[in-house]
C-alpha positions as CSV (number, residue, x, y, z in Angstrom):
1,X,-7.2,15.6,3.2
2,X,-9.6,16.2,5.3
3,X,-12.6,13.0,5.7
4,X,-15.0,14.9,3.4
5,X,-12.4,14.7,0.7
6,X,-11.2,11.0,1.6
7,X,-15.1,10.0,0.6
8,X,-14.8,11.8,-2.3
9,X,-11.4,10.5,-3.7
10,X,-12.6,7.2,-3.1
11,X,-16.4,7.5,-3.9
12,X,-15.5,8.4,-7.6
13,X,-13.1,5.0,-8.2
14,X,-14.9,2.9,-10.1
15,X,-17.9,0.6,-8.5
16,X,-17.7,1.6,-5.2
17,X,-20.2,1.9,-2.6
18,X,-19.9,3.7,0.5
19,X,-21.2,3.6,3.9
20,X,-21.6,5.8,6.1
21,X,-22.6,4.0,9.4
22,X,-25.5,4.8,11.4
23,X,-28.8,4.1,13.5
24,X,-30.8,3.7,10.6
25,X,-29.2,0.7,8.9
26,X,-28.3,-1.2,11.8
27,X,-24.8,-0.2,12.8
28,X,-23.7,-0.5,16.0
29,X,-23.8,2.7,18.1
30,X,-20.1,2.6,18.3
31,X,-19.2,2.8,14.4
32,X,-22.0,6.1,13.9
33,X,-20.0,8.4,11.7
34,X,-17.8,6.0,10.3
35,X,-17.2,5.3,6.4
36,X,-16.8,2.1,4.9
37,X,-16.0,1.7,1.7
38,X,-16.5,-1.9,-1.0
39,X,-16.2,-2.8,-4.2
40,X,-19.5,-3.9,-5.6
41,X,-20.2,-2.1,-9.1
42,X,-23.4,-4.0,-9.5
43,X,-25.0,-3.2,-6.3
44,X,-25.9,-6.5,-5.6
45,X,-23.0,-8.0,-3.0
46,X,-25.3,-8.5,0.3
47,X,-24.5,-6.8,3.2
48,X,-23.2,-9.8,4.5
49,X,-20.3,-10.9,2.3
50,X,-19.1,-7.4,1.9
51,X,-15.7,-6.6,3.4
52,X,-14.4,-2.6,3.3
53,X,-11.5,-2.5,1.2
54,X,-10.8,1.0,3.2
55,X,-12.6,2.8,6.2
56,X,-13.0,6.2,8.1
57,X,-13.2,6.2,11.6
58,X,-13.8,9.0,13.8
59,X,-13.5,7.3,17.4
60,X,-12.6,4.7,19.5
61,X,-13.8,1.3,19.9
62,X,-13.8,0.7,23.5
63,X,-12.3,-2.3,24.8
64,X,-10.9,-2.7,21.6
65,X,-9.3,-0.2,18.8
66,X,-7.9,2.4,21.5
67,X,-4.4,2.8,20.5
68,X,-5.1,5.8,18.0
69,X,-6.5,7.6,20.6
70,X,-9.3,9.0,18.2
71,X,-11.5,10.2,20.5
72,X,-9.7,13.5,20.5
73,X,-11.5,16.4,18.8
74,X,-10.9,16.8,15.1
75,X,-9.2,13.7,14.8
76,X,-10.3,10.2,12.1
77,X,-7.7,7.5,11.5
78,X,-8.1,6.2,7.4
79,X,-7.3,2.6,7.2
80,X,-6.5,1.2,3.4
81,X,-6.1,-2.9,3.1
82,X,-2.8,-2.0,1.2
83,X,-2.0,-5.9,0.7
84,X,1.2,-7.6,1.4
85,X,3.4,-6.3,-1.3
86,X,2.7,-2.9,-0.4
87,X,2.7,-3.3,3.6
88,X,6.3,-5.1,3.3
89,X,7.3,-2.4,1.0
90,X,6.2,0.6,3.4
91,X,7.7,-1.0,6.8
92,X,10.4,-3.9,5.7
93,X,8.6,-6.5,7.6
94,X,5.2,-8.7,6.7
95,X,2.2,-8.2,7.6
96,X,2.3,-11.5,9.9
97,X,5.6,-10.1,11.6
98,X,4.0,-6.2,12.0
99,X,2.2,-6.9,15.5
100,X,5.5,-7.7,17.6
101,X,6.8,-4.2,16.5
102,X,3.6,-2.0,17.0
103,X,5.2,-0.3,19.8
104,X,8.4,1.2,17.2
105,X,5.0,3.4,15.3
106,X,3.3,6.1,17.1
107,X,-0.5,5.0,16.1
108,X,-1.5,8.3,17.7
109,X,0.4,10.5,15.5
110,X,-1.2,12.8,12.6
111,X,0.2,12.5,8.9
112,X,2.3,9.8,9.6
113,X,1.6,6.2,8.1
114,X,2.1,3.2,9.8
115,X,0.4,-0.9,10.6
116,X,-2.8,-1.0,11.6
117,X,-3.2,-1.3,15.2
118,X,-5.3,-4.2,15.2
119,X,-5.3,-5.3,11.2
120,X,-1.2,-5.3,10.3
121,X,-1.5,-8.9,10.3
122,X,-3.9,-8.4,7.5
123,X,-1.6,-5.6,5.3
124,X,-3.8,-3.1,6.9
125,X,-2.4,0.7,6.9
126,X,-3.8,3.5,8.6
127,X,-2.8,7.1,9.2
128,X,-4.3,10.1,11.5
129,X,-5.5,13.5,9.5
130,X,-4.0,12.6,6.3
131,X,-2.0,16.1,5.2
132,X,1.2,17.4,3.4
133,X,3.3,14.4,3.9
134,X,0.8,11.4,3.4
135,X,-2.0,12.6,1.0
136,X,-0.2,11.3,-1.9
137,X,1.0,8.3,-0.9
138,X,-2.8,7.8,1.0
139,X,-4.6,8.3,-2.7
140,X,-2.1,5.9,-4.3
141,X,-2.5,3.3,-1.7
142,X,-6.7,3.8,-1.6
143,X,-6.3,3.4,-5.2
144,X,-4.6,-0.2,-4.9
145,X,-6.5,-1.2,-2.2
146,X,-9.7,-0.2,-4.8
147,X,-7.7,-2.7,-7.8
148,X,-7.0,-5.7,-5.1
149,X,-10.9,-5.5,-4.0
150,X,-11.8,-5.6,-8.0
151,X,-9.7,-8.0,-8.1
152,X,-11.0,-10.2,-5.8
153,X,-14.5,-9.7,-6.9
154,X,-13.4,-10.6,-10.4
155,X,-12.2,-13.9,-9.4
156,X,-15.1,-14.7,-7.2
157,X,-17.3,-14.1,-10.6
């Protein structure tokens, strides 16, 4: 998949609202480009209280989310708030535990899924250039992560 069709898969799931970061709303200069997608199927969450259930990003955050080394050309990182269940499920460990074995993923490689590497403690999952081996698995996870984030919204009323 490449990011075009990422938006697209997740753009048609039911209330969500994507952003796609840049001068002209008020992003910082260092997430330009990147997608950020919420549930909020009335429009009407302010931009304030709205959290990404899933993101695109196309670079690194200096000082800060460097690991990925996505300043390389060609190259986004997907990142899916898969939830606990699912992040225990994918690497045998919580979410809480995920940090002190970081260095067992490569968080550089392409079509590979592993923990976030700054967000595992939150269930977070990312890969690099979703392909053959993780495009599945990516849709069914951005799909969950879409059904936690209505879910959340529900109970918040």
């Amino acid at each position: 998949m490449d990011e075009n069709e990422v938006i697209e898969f997740v753009s048609g799931l039911p209330g969500v609202v994507s952003l796609t970061a840049s001068a002209a709303d008020g992003s910082p200069e260092s997430a330009w480009g990147d997608t950020f997608f919420f549930y909020d199927p009335d429009g009407d969450i302010p931009d304030t209280h709205r959290f990404p259930f899933a993101t695109i990003v196309g670079s690194n955050y200096k000082g800060f989310d460097e690991a990925s080394d996505l300043d390389r050309p060609g190259i986004f990182r997907v990142n899916v708030a898969a939830g606990r269940s699912s992040f225990e499920s994918l690497f045998g460990r919580s979410p809480k535990d995920a940090a002190e074995h970081l260095s067992e993923y490569d968080v550089a490689a392409s079509d590979v899924l592993f923990p976030h590497p700054n967000y595992a403690s939150q269930a977070w999952v990312s890969v690099i250039n979703p392909a053959e081996r993780t495009t599945a698995e990516l849709r069914s996870l951005l799909e969950l992560a879409h059904d936690l984030a209505r879910k959340r919204h529900d109970r918040r009323g």
